[in-house]
C-alpha positions in Angstrom: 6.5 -78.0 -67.6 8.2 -78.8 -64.1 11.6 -77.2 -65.9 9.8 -73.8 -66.9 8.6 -73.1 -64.0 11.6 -73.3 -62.1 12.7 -69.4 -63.3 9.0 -68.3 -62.4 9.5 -69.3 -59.2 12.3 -68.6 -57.8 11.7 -64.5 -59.4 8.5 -64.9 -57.1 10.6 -65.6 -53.9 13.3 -62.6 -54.8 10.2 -60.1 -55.7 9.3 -59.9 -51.5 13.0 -59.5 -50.9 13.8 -56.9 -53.3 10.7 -55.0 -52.3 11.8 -55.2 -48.6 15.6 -53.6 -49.4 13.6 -50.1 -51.6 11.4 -49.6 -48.9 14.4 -49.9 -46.0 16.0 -47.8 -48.5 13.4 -45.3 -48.4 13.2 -45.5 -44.8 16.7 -44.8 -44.4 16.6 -41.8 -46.3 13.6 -39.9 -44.7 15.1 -40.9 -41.1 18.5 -39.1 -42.8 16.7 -35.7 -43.8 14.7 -36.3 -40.5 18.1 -35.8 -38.1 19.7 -33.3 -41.1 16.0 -30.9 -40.6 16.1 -31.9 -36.4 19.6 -31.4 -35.8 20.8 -28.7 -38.7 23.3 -26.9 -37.1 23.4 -23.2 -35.9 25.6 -21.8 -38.4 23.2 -22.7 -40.8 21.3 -20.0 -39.5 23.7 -17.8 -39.4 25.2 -17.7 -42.9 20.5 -17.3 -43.4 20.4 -14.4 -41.3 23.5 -12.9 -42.8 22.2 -13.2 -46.2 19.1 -12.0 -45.2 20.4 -8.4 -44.2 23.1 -8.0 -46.4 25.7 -8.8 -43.7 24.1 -5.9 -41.5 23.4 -8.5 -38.9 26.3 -11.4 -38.0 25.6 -14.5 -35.8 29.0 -15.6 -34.5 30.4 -18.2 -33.2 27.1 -20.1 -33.6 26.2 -23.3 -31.5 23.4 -25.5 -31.3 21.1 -25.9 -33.7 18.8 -23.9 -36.2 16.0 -24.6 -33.5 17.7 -24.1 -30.1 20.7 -22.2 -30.2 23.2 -19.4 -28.9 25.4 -17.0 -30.6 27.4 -13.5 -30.3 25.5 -10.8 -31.8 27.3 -8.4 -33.8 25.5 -5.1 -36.0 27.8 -4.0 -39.2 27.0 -1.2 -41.6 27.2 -3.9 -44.4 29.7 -6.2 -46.5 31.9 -3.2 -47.2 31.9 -0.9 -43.9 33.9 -1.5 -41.1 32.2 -0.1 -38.6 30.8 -3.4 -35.9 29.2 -3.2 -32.9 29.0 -6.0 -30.2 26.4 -7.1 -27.9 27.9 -7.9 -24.8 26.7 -11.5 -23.8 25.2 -14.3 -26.0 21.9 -14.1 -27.9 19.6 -17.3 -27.4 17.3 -18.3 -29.7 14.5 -21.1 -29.5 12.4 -22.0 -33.1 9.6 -24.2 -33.3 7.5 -24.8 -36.6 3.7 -24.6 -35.6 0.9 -25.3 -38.2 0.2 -21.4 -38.6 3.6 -20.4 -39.0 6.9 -20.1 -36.8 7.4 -19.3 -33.2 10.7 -17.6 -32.4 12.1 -17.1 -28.6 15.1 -14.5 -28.2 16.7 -14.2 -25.2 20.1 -12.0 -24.3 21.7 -12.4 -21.1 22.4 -8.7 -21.5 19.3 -7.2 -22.0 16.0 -9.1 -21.5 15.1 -10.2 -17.8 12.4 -12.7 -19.9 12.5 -14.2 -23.3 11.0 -12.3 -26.2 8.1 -14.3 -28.2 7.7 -13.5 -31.6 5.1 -15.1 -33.8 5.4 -14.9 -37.5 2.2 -16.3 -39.7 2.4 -16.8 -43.6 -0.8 -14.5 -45.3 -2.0 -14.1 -48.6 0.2 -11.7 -50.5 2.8 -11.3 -47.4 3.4 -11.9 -43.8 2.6 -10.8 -39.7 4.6 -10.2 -37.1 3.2 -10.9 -33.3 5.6 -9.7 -30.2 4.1 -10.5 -27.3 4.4 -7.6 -24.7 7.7 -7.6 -23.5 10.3 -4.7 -21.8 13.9 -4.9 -22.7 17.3 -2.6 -22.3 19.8 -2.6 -25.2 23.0 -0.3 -25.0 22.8 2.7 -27.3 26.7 1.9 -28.5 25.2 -1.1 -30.3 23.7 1.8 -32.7 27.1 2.9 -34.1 28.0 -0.6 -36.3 24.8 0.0 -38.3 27.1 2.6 -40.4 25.8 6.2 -41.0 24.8 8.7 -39.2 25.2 6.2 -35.9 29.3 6.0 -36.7 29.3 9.5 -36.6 27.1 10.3 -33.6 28.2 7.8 -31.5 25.5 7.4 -29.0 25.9 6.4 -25.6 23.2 5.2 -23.0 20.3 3.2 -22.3 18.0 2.2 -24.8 14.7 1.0 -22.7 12.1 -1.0 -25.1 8.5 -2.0 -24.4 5.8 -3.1 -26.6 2.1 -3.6 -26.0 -0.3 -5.3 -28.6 2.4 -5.3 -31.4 1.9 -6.3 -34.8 3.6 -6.1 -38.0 2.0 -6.7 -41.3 3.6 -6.9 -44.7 1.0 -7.1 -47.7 2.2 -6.7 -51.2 5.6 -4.7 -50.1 3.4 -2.3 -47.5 4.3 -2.0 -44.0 1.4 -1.3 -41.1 1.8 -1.1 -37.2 -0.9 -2.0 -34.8 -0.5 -1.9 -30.9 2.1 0.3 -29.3 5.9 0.8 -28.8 7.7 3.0 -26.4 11.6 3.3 -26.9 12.7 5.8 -23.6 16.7 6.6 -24.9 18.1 7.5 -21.1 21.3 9.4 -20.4 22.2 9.5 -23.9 25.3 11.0 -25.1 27.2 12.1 -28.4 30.7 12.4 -29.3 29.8 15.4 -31.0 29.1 17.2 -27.6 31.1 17.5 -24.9 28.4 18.1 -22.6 27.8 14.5 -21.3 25.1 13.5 -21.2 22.8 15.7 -23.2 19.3 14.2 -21.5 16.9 11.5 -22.0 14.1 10.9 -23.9 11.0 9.2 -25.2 9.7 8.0 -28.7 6.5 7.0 -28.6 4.8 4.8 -31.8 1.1 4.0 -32.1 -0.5 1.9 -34.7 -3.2 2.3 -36.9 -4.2 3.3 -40.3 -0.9 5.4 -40.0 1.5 4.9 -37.3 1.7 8.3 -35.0 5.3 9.0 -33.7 6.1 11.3 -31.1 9.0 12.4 -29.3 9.7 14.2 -26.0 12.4 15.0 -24.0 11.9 13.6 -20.2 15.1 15.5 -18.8 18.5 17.2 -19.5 20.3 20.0 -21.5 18.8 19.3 -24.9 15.6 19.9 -25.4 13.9 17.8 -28.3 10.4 17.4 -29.4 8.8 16.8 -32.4 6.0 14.6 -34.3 5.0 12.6 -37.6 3.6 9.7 -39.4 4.6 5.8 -40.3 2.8 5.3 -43.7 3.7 2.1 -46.0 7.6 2.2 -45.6 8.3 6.3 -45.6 8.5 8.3 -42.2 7.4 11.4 -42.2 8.6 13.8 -39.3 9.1 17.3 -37.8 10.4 18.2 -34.8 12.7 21.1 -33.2 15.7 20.9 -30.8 16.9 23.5 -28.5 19.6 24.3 -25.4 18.3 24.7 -22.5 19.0 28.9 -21.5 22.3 28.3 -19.8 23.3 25.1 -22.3 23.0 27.4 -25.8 26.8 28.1 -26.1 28.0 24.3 -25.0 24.8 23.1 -27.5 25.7 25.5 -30.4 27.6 23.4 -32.8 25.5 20.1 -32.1 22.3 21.8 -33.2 23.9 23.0 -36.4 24.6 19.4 -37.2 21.0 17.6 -36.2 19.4 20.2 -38.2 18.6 23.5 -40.2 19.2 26.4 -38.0 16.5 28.8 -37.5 17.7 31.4 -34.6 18.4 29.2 -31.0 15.9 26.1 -32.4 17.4 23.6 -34.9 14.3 22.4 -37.5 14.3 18.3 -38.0 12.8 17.2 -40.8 12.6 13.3 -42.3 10.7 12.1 -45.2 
């Protein structure tokens, strides 16, 4: 008996050891995937966000990490164009996984005097958008590397942004606005005028059952105006454009391009 038991015994001492080793194992490998998830780099994010929008929108240069990083902005009209427009400066983003969803921080030395906070929540059959109310100035060059029209209009200016309230909800595929956005386009110019700079002006977007759009001209040569409606993911809008009396000859050829010509008013029509 003494001699069979040997075996049985000495697999009962290894058992605790063996045990030990797979579950130092498994700790080792969830402390791994922990510092891969905590410290995943930045370009990580970038090749994301470049998928995401079909190379529209480029992340270079990328440092830090998915969750606190910096990176040179750069807008493209997509894999195949070559237009590319730079923001001057480094974009700055913070993430941080909350039980509801994802906050997101942006901050661009450029353009934003405070960090814009964006809060995006998971819902049944699509998603929400919160950005707190915030005020920012973009350059209107930035415009041109989306591809066409902006390549061919060139715009030059200041692009002033403000939001109030915002929200943006995606159910099944449909698109809604609620709260308020105010985009004032100052000094803005065209290389298809020589007249620099044409004026400056305000869209204005309120939310609702259908988001309201309207646009006014706050000063210069080129008078535009015009209204419509944000429904699901179609615009719908109508507005005119017209020289001011001693502008019409300078003005001519612009407002044959923006629109259909109907005596001194050019007729904008989207959607």
């Amino acid at each position: 008996m003494p001699k069979s038991a040997a075996p049985h015994a000495l697999t009962a001492r290894h058992r605790p050891a063996g045990a030990a080793w797979r579950w130092a194992g498994a700790g080792a490998l969830f402390g791994l995937l922990l510092a891969l998830l905590v410290f995943a780099p930045a370009h990580w994010l970038a090749t994301g966000v470049e998928r995401a929008t079909g190379g529209r929108v480029l992340l270079l240069d990328p440092r830090g990490t998915v969750w606190n990083g910096s990176a040179q902005l750069l807008l493209t009209g997509g894999a195949d164009s070559r237009d590319a427009a730079r923001l001057p400066g480094l974009l700055h983003w913070q993430l941080q996984p909350r039980l509801w969803g994802l906050g997101l921080s942006l901050y661009a030395s450029c353009c934003t005097s405070a960090p814009m906070h964006l809060q995006l929540r998971p819902r049944w059959g699509g998603a929400s958008l919160d950005l707190g109310d915030s005020q920012s100035s973009w350059p209107a060059q930035l415009l041109a590397g989306l591809g066409t029209p902006w390549n061919t209009v060139q715009p030059a200016g200041q692009l002033l942004l403000s939001s109030r309230g915002l929200r943006l909800d995606l159910i099944e595929g449909r698109l809604s606005m609620q709260g308020d956005a105010r985009l004032d386009a100052l000094e803005l110019s065209s290389r298809l005028s020589t007249l620099r700079p044409l004026g400056s002006y305000r869209l204005t977007l309120q939310g609702g059952a259908s988001t309201r759009l309207q646009l006014d001209t706050l000063s210069g040569s080129l008078q535009l105006r015009g209204e419509g409606q944000w429904i699901g993911s179609r615009v719908h809008f109508t507005g005119k454009a017209e020289a001011a009396p001693e502008r019409e000859e300078a003005l001519s050829n612009l407002l044959n391009i923006i629109g259909r010509r109907e005596g001194a008013q050019s007729i904008i029509t989207l959607g």
